[in-house]
C-alpha positions in Angstrom: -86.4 38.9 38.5 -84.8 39.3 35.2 -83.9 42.6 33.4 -82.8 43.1 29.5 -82.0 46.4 29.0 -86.0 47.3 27.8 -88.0 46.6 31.0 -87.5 44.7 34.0 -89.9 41.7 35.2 -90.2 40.7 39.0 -92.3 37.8 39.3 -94.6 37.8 42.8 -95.6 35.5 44.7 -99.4 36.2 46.4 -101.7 39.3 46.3 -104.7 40.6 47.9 -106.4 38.1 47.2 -104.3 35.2 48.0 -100.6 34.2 49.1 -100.3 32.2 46.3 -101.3 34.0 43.2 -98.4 34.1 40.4 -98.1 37.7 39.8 -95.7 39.6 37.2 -94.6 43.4 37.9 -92.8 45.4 35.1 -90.0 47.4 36.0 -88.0 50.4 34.4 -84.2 50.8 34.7 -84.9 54.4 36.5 -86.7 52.2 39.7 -90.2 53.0 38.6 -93.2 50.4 38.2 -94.5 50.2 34.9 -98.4 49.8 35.2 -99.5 47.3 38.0 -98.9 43.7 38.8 -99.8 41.3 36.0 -102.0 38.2 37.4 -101.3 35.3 35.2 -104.6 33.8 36.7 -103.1 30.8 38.6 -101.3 29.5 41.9 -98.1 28.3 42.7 -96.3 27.1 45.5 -93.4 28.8 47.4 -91.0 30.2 46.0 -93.4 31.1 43.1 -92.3 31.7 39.6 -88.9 31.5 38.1 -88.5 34.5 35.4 -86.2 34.5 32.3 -86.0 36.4 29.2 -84.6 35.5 25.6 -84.6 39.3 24.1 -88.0 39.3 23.0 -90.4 37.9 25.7 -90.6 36.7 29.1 -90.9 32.6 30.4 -92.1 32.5 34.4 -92.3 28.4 35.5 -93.9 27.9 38.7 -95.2 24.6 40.1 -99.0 24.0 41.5 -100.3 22.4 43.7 -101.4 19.3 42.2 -97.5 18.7 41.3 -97.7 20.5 37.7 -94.8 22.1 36.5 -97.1 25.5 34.5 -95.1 27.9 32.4 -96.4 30.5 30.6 -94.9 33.7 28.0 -95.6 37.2 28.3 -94.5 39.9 26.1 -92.0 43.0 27.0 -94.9 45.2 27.6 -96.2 42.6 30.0 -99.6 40.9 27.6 -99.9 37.5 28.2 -99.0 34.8 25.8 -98.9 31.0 25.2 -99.5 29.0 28.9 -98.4 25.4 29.0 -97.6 22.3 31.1 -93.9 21.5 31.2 -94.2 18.0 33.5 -96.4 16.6 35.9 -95.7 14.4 38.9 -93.1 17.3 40.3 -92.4 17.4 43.9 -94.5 19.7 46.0 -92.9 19.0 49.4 -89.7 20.9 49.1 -88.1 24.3 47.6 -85.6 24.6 45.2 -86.8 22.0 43.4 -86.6 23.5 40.2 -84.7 26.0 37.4 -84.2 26.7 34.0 -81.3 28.4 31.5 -81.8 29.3 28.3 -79.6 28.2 25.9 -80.0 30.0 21.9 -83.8 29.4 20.8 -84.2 26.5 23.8 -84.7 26.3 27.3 -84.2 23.9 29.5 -86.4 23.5 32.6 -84.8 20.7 35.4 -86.8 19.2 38.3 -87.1 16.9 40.7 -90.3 15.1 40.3 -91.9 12.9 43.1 -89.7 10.4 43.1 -86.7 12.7 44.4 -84.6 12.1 41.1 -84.1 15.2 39.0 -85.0 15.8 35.1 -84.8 17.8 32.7 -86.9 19.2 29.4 -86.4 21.3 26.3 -89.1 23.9 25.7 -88.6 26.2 22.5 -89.1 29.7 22.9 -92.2 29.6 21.1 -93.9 27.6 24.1 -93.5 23.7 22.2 -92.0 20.9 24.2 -89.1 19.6 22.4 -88.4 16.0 23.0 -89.1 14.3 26.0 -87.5 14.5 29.7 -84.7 13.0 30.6 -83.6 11.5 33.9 -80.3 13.4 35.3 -79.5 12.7 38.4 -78.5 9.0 39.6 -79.5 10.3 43.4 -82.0 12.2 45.2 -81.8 15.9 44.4 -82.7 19.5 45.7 -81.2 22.9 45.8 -81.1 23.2 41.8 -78.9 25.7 40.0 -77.7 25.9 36.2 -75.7 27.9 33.9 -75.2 27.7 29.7 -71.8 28.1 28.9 -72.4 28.7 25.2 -72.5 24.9 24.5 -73.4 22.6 27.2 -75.3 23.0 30.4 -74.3 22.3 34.0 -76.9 21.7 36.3 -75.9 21.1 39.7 -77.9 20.1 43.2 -77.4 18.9 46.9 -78.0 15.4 47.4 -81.1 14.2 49.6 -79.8 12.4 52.3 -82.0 12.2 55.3 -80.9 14.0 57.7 -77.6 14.8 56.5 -77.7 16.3 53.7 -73.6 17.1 52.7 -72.8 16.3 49.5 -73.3 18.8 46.0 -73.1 16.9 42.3 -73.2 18.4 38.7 -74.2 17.3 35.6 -73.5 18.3 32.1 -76.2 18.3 29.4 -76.0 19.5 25.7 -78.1 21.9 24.8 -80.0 19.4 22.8 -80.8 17.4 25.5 -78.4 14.7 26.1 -76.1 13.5 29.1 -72.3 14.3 28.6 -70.8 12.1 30.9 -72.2 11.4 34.7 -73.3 12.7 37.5 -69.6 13.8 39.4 -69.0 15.2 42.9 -69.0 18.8 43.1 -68.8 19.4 47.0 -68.0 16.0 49.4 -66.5 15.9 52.9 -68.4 15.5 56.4 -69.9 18.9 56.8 -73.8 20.1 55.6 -74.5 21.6 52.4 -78.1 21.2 52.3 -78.8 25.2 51.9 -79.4 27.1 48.3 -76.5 27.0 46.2 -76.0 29.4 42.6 -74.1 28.5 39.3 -73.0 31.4 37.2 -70.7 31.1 34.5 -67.8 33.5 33.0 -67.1 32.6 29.9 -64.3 30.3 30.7 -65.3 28.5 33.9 -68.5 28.2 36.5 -68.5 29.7 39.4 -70.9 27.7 42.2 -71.6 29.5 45.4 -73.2 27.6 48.4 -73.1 27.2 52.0 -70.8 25.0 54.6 -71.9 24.3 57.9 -69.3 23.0 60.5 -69.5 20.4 63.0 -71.6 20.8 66.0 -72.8 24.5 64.9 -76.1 26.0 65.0 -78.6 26.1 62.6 -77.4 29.9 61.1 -73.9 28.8 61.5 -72.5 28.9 57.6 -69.9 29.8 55.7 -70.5 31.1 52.3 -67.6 29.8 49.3 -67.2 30.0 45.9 -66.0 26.9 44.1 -64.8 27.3 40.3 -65.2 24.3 37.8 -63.9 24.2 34.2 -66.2 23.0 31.5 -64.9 19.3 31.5 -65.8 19.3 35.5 -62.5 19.6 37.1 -62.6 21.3 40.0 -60.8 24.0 41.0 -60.0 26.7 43.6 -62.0 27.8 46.5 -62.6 31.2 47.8 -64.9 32.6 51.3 -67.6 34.5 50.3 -68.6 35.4 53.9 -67.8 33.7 56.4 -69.1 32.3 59.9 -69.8 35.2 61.9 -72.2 37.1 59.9 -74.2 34.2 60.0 -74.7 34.5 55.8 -77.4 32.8 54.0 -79.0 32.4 50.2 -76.2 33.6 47.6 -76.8 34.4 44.5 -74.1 34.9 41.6 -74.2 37.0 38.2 -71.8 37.8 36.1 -71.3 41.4 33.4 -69.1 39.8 30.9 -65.9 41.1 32.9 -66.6 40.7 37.0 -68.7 38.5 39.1 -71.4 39.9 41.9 -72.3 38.0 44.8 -75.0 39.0 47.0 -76.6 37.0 50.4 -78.4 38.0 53.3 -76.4 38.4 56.7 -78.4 37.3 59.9 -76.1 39.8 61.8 -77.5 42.6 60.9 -80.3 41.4 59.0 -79.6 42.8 55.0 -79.2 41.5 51.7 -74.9 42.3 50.8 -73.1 42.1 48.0 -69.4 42.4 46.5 -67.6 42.3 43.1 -65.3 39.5 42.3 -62.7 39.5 39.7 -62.8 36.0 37.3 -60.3 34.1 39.7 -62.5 34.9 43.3 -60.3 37.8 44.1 -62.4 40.8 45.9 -62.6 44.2 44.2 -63.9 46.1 46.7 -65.4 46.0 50.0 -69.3 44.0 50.5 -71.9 46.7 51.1 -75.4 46.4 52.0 -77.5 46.8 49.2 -80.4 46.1 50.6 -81.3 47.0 53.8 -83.8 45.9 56.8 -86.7 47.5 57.6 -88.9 46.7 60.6 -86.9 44.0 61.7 -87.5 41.8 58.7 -84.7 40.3 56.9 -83.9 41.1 53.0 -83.7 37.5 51.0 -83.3 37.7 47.9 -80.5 37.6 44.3 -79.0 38.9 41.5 -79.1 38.7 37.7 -77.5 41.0 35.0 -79.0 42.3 31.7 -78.8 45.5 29.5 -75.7 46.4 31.2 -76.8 46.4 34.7 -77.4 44.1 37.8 -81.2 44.2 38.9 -81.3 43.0 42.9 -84.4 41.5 44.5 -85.1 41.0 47.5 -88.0 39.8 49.8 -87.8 41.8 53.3 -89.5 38.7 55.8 -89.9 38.3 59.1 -88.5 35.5 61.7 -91.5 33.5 60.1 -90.6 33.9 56.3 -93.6 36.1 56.2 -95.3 38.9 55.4 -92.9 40.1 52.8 -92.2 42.6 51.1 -90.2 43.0 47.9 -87.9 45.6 47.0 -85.1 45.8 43.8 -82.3 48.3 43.1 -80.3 48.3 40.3 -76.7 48.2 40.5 -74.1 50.0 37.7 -70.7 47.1 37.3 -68.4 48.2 39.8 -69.4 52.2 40.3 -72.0 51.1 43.3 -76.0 52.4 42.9 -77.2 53.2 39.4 -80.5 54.9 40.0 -80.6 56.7 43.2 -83.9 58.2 42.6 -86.5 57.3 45.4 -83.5 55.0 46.9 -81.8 57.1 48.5 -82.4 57.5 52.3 -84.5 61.0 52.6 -83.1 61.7 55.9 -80.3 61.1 57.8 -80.5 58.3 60.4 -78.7 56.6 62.9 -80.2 52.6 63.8 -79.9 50.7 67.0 -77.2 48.3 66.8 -78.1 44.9 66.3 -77.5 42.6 68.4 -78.4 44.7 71.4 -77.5 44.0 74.0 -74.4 42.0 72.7 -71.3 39.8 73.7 -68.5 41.1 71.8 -69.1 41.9 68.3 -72.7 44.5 67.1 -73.1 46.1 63.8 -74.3 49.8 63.6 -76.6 51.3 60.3 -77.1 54.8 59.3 -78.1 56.8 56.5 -77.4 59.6 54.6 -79.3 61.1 51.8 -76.1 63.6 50.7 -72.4 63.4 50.9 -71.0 64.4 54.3 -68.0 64.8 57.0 -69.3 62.1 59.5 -68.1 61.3 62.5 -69.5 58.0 64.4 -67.8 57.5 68.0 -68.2 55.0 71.4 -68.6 57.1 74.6 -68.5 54.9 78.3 -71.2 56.6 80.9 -68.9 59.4 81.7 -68.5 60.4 78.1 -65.1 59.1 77.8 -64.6 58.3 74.4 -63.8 54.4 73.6 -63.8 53.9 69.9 -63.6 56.2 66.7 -65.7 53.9 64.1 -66.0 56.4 61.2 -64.1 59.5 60.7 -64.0 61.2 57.3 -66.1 61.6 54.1 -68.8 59.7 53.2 -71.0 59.1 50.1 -74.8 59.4 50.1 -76.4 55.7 50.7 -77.1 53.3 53.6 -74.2 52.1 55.5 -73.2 49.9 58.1 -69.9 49.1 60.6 -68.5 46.7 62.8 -68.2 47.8 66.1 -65.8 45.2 67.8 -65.8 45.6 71.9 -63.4 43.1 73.0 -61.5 45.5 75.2 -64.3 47.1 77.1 -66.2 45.6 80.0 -69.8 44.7 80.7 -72.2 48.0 80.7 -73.9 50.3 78.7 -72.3 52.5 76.2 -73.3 55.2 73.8 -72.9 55.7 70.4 -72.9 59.0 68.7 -73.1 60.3 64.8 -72.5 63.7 63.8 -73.1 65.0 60.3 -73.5 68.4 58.9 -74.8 69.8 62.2 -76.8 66.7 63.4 -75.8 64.9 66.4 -78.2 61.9 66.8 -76.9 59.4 69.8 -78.3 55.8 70.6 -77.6 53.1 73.4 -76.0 50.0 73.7 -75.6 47.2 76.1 -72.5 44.9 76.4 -72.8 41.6 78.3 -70.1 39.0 78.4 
């Protein structure tokens, strides 16, 4: 998704008529759909299109399925413009094989084409090719991310290495298209890093988020960092994101000219968080769920920022990666939701847990539509009470907390939440 300050634009992947349409949805800053989806008459392999915007119109780059890279313009009221063919020969067999950044009246696209190496080329914003493409990496590459920093590009990726793949690299490129320097390691060391990673960039350094994966851990088993580099490639501090025990996936970074915010999806409890971060990794405030689940599916998505607000998507899936559905809220710098309006739960609600039953460690969602005196407590079978989770005031949104039972024994439990005269009490089951 991309937002300016005018309308929104959420490129969608599939339709009625096929999963693998290239759709285009419009989007106002109060949450409401402007007209309906946009079919730009093609097909694209996941993850679909890529949307950016350069004040004026809208460039979505997708690849097909005979290996094309296919972008094509649309206006800010959503009418189709110029459709070309950026490269040919482009990997099919992987995701996150592609990006692009704008940089002034240029963008440029990078990706890996069927050889594994990764390349780049200039399109202007009036849909010409400009020059011709230009071989980046010296490795295999996947995982692409980029950011402009006003001058020069960094494009970084994880190195393909079968079977192991551990290693991230970056690569500047002037915005006119040629190589500063060479390809220089971002992330090294023995652990994985084959996962999505995000570049953002804050006027003075880059930010890079990606995943770590320790020895002998399971396949869900990350950590989450953010790793800063300057603008001549030295790198520098390192900061946890999320760590281990959420089981975090898929960040994404933006920043509003002051602050950074980070979202990912959390496995734990199976929605799409975010938090703010001040220009040296430093938290401002607490992660919150932004996006929650619904159904059981999990929330996947990122984060970009435009007209003075963050715009979140997210793709709710199930344990498949399918039947999705997509969501957005938008998100004021630091002061939480911006538009409320048909967000806010209707109701309010209390969720099981999840895990349940658990060993140790659950997470418990409700919802309130209005701001309230909540209480949220632990009772044993006998209506003892074990644990006070929540006790004071609490804004209107959907929230979640840690409920941490390494004290108590095996056996069921209940777990009660009272609001301005509702009392709504679930079950859960501890095994250790």
């Amino acid at each position: 998704a991309v937002y300016g300050g005018f309308n929104g634009l959420v490129a969608v992947q599939g339709d009625d008529d096929s999963p693998y349409s290239i759709n285009a949805q419009l989007v106002g800053d109060g949450g409401t759909l402007i007209g309906p989806r946009i079919s730009l008459g093609a097909s694209g392999i996941t993850p679909g299109a890529i949307p950016i915007s350069d004040g004026t119109n809208y460039f979505l780059v997708w690849r097909d399925f005979s290996g094309n890279l296919k972008g094509q313009f649309l206006n800010t009221s959503g009418f189709l413009g110029k459709s070309i063919t950026i490269a040919t020969n482009v990997s099919i067999n992987r995701s996150g094989t592609y990006f692009l950044a704008l940089a002034d009246t240029t963008y440029m696209v990078a990706f890996t084409k069927t050889d594994n190496y990764l390349y780049s080329q200039l399109v202007s914003t009036n849909g010409n090719l400009v020059g011709g493409q230009i071989k980046i990496s010296d490795n295999f590459a996947r995982e692409i991310s980029m950011a402009y920093d006003g001058a020069n590009f960094l494009i970084a990726w994880v190195e393909i290495i079968p079977d192991t793949d551990k290693d991230i690299y970056g690569q500047f490129i002037s915005k006119e298209g040629s190589l500063i320097g060479s390809n220089f390691l971002i992330d090294g060391g023995p652990n994985y890093s084959d996962n999505p990673i995000s570049l953002g960039f804050d006027g003075t350094r880059y930010l890079l988020a990606f995943h770590e994966q320790p020895p002998l851990s399971g396949n869900s088993d990350w950590y989450l960092y953010g790793r800063f580099i300057t603008t001549t490639g030295e790198i520098e501090e390192t900061f946890t994101i999320c760590d281990i025990s959420k089981m975090p996936l898929a960040p994404c970074v933006a920043f509003d000219n002051t602050n950074y915010f980070i979202t990912w999806a959390q496995a734990t409890d199976r929605s799409l968080y975010g938090r703010f971060y001040d220009k040296f990794g430093a938290p401002l405030d607490s992660s919150f769920v932004v996006i929650g689940p619904a159904e059981n599916k999990l929330p996947i998505g990122g984060v970009g920022f435009g007209g003075g607000l963050y715009l979140v998507v997210a793709t709710k899936v199930d344990s498949n990666f399918t039947d999705g559905d997509v969501y957005a809220r938008f998100i004021s710098p630091l002061t939480g939701i911006h538009n409320e309006k048909n967000l806010m739960p209707e109701k309010i609600a209390l969720s099981q847990n999840y895990p349940n039953p658990f060993n140790s460690r659950t997470v418990i969602h409700y919802q309130l539509p209005f701001r309230s005196h909540i209480t949220l407590k632990v009772f044993d079978m006998l209506g003892q009470e074990m644990a006070v989770l929540v006790n004071g005031i609490e804004l209107p949104g959907n929230k979640s907390v840690n409920f941490s039972a390494e004290n108590l024994s095996s056996g069921i439990y209940f777990y009660r939440l009272q609001a301005e005269g509702y009392v709504i009490t679930k079950k859960l089951i501890l095994i250790r």
